[in-house]
C-alpha beads as a LAMMPS data file, in Angstrom:
LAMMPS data file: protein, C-alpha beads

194 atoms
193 bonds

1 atom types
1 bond types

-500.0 500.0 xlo xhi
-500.0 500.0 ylo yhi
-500.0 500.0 zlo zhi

Masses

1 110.0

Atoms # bond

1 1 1 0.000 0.000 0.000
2 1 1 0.925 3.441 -1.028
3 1 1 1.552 6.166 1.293
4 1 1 0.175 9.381 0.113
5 1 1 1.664 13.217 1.192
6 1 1 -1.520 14.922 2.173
7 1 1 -2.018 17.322 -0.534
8 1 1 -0.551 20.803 -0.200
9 1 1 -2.611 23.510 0.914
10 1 1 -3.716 26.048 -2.038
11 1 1 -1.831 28.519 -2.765
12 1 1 -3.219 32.183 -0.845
13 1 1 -4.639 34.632 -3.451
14 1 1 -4.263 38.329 -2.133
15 1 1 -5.367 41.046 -2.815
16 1 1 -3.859 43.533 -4.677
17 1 1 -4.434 47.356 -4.481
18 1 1 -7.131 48.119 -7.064
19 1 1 -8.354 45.163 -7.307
20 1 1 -10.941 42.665 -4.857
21 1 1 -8.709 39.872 -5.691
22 1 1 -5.774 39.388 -8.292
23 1 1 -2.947 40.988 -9.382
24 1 1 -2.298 44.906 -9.796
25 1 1 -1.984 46.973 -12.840
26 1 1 1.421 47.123 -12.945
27 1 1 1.898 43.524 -11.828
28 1 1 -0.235 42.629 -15.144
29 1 1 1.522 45.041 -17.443
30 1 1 4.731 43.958 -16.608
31 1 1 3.544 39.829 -16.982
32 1 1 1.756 40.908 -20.463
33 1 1 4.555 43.003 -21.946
34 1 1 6.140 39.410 -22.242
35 1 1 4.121 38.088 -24.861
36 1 1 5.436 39.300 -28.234
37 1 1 2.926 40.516 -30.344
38 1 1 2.434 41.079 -34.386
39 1 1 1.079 45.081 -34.891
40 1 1 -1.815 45.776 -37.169
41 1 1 -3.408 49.040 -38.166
42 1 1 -7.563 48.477 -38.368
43 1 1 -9.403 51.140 -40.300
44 1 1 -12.937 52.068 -41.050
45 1 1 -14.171 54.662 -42.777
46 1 1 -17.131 56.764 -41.241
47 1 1 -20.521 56.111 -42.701
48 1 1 -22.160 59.203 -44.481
49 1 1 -23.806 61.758 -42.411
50 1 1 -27.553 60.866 -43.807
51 1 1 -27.488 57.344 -44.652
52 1 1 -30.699 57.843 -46.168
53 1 1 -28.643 60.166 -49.117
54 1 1 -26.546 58.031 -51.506
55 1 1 -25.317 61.375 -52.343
56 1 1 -24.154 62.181 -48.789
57 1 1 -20.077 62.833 -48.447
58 1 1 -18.376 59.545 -46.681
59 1 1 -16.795 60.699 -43.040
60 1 1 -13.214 60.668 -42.316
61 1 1 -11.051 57.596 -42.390
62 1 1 -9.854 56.570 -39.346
63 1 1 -7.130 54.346 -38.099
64 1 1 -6.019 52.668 -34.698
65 1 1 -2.705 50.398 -33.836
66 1 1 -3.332 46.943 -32.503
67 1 1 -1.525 44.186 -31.293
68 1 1 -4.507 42.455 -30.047
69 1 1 -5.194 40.731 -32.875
70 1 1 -5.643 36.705 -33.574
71 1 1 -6.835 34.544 -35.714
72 1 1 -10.429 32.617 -34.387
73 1 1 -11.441 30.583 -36.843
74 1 1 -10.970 28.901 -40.828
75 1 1 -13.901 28.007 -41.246
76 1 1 -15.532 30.611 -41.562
77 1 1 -12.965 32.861 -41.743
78 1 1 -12.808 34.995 -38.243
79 1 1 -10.597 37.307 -37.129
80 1 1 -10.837 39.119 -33.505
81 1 1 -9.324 42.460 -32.409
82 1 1 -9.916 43.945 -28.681
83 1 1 -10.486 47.874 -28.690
84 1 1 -10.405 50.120 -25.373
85 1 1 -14.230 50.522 -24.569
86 1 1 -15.022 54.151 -25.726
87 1 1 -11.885 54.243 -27.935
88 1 1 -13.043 56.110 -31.017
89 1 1 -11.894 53.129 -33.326
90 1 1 -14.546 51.372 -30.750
91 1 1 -17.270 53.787 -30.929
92 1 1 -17.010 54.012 -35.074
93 1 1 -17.267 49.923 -35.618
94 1 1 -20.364 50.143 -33.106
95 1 1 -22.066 51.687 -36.005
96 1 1 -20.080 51.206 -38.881
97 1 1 -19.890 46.674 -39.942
98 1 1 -17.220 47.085 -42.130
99 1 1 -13.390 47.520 -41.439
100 1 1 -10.208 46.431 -42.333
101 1 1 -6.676 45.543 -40.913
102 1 1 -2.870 45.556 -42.379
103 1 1 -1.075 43.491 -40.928
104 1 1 2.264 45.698 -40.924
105 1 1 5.816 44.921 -41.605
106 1 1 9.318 46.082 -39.693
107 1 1 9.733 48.693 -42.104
108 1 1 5.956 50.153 -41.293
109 1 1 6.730 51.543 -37.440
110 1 1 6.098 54.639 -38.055
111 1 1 3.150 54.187 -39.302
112 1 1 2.225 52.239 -35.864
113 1 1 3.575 54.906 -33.766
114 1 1 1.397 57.474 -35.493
115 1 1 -1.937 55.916 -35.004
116 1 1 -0.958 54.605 -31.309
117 1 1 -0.295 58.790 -30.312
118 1 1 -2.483 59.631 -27.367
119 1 1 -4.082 63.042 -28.001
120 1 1 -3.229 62.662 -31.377
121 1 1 -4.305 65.251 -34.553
122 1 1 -6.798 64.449 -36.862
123 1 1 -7.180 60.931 -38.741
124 1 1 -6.813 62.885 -42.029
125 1 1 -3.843 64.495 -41.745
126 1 1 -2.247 60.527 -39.970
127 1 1 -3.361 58.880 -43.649
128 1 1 -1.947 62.391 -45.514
129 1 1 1.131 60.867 -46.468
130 1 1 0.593 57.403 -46.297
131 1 1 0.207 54.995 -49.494
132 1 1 -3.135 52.745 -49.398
133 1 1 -5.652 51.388 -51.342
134 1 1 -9.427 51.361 -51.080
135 1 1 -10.569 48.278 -49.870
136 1 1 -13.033 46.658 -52.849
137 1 1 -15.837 45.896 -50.274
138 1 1 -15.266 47.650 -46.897
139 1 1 -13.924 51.206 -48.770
140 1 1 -11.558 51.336 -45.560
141 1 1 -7.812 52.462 -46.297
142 1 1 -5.096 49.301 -46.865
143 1 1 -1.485 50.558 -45.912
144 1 1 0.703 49.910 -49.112
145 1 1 3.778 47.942 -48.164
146 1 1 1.495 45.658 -45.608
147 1 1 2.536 42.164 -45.316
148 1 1 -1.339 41.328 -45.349
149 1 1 -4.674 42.943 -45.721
150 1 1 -8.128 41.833 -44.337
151 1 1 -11.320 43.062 -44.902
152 1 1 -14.020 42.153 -42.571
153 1 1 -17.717 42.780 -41.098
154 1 1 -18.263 42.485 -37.506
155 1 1 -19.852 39.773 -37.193
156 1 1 -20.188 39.360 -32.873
157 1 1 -19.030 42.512 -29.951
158 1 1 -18.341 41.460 -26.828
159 1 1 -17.920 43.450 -23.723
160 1 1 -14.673 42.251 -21.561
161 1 1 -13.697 44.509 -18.457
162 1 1 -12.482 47.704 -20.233
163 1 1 -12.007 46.587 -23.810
164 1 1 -15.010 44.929 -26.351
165 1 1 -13.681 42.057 -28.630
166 1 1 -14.627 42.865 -32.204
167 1 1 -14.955 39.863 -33.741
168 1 1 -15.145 39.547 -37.831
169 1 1 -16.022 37.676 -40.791
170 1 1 -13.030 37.918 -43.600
171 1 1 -14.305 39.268 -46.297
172 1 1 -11.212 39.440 -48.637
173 1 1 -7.264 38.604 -47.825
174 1 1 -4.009 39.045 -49.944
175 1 1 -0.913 39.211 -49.103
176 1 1 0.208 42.304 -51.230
177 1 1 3.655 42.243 -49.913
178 1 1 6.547 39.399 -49.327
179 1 1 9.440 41.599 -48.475
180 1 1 10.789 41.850 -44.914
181 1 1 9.928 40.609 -41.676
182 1 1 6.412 41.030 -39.221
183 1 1 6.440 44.425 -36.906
184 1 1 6.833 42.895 -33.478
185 1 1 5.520 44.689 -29.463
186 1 1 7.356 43.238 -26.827
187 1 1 7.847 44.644 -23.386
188 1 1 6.618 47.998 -24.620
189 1 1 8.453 48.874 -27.711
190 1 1 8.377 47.986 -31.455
191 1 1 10.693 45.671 -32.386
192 1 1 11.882 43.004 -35.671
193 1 1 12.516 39.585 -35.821
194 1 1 16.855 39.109 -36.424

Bonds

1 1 1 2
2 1 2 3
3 1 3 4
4 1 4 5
5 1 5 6
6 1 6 7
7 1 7 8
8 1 8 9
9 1 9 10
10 1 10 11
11 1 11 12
12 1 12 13
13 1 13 14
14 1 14 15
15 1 15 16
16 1 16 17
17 1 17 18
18 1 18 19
19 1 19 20
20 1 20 21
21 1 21 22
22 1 22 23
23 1 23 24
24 1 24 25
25 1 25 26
26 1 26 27
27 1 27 28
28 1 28 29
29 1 29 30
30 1 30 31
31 1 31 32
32 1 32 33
33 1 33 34
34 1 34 35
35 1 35 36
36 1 36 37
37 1 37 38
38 1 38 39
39 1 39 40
40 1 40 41
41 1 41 42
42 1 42 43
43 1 43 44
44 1 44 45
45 1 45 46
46 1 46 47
47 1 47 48
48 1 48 49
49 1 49 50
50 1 50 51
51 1 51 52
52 1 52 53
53 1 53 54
54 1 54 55
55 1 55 56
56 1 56 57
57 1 57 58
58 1 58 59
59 1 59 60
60 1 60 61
61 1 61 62
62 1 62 63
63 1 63 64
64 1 64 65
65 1 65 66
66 1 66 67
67 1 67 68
68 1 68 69
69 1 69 70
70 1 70 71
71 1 71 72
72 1 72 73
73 1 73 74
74 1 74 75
75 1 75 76
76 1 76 77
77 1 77 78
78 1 78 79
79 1 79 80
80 1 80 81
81 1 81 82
82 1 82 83
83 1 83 84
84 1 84 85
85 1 85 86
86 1 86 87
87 1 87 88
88 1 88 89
89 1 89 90
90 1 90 91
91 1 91 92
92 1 92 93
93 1 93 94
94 1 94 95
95 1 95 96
96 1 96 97
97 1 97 98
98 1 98 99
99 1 99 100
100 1 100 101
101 1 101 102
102 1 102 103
103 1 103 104
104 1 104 105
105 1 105 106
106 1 106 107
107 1 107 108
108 1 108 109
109 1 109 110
110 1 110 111
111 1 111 112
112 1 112 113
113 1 113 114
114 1 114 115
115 1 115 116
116 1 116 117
117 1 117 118
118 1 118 119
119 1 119 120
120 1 120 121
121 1 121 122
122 1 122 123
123 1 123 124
124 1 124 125
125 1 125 126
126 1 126 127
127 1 127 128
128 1 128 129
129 1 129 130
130 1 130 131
131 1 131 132
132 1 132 133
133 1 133 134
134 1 134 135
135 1 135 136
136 1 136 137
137 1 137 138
138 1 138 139
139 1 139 140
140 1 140 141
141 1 141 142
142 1 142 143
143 1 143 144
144 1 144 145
145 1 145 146
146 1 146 147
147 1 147 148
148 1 148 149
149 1 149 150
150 1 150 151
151 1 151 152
152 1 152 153
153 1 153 154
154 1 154 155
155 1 155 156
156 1 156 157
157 1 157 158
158 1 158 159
159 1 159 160
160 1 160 161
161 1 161 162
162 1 162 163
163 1 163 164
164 1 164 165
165 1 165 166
166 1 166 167
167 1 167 168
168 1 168 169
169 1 169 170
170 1 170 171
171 1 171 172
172 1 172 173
173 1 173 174
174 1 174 175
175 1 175 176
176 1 176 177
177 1 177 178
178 1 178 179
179 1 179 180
180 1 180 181
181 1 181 182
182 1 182 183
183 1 183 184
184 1 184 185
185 1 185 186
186 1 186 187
187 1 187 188
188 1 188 189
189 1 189 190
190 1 190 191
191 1 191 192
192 1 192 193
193 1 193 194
C-alpha cells in the first residue's frame, strides 16, 4: 500500500491594491509586456452623415494600432481584435460593420507609432502621407507595403472589463507584400525579428 503526502494547501490569493482579488496593474503590465505581439493598423471609414442620401459625403477615415489581434477561426474565416471601450476606433465599428486591418511589416513603425499617439491630430492628416488602397468591399484604407490585408464585417461585440472584442467575418485577404519581416511589441516597444 501506497503512502500518500496529504495534498498541499492552495496557494493564498491576495489582494492587490485596485483590485478585490488578483494581481495589480502594474503587476499585469509587466507579466503581459512578455508576450510578443504582431502590430496591425484596423481602419474604417465613417458612414455618411444621412445614410438615407446616396449622395451624402463619406466621413473621415480613421485608423487605430493593434496588437490584439488573432486569428479565431478557418472556417468561416474569423478574425478578432480587442479595442479600449469608448476608444473612437470602438465607438465608429459600433455603427459602422465594415473595417479592415494591415497586418504591418518592420519597415511600417512609423506608421504604428502614429496611429498609437495619445491626443493625437486628426485621422486625415495621420493617412496624408501614407500609401493605401481602397478596400473593394469595406472602402476602408489598406497601408501599401502591408505584409497582409483583411477586410471584414463584424460579425459578434463582446464586452470584456475595459475593452469589447470585435470579432469579424473575412471578407477578402491578400498578401500584397513578401518583403521583410512582421512588426513585433514586446515589453513595450516595437521591435523586428533578427
Amino acid at each position: 500500500m501506497l503512502n500518500n503526502p496529504a495534498p498541499s494547501p492552495s496557494p493564498t490569493v491576495t489582494a492587490a491594491p485596485g483590485h478585490p482579488v488578483g494581481v495589480s496593474n502594474d503587476e499585469f503590465r509587466a507579466a503581459m509586456s512578455r508576450l510578443a505581439a504582431g502590430v496591425v493598423l484596423v481602419t474604417a471609414q465613417e458612414p455618411p452623415l444621412d445614410p438615407d442620401d446616396p449622395a451624402a459625403p463619406l466621413g473621415e477615415d480613421v485608423g487605430m494600432t493593434a496588437t490584439a489581434f488573432l486569428s479565431v477561426s478557418l472556417d468561416p474565416p474569423l478574425v478578432l481584435v480587442s479595442l479600449r471601450a469608448g476608444a473612437r476606433m470602438d465607438d465608429l465599428l459600433e455603427e459602422q460593420p465594415l473595417w479592415a486591418v494591415s497586418v504591418l511589416s518592420e519597415s511600417q513603425r512609423h506608421i504604428a507609432g502614429r496611429f498609437a499617439m495619445k491626443g493625437r491630430i486628426s485621422d486625415r492628416l495621420l493617412f496624408e502621407d501614407i500609401a493605401y488602397v481602397r478596400g473593394e468591399v469595406t472602402g476602408a484604407p489598406l497601408v501599401g507595403g502591408a505584409l497582409a490585408t483583411l477586410e471584414c464585417r463584424t460579425e459578434q461585440r463582446v464586452t470584456a472589463g475595459d475593452h469589447t472584442l470585435v470579432i469579424g467575418r473575412v471578407l477578402t485577404a491578400r498578401v500584397p507584400s513578401a518583403d521583410g519581416g512582421p512588426l513585433l511589441y514586446f515589453r513595450g516597444r516595437y521591435r523586428q525579428l533578427r
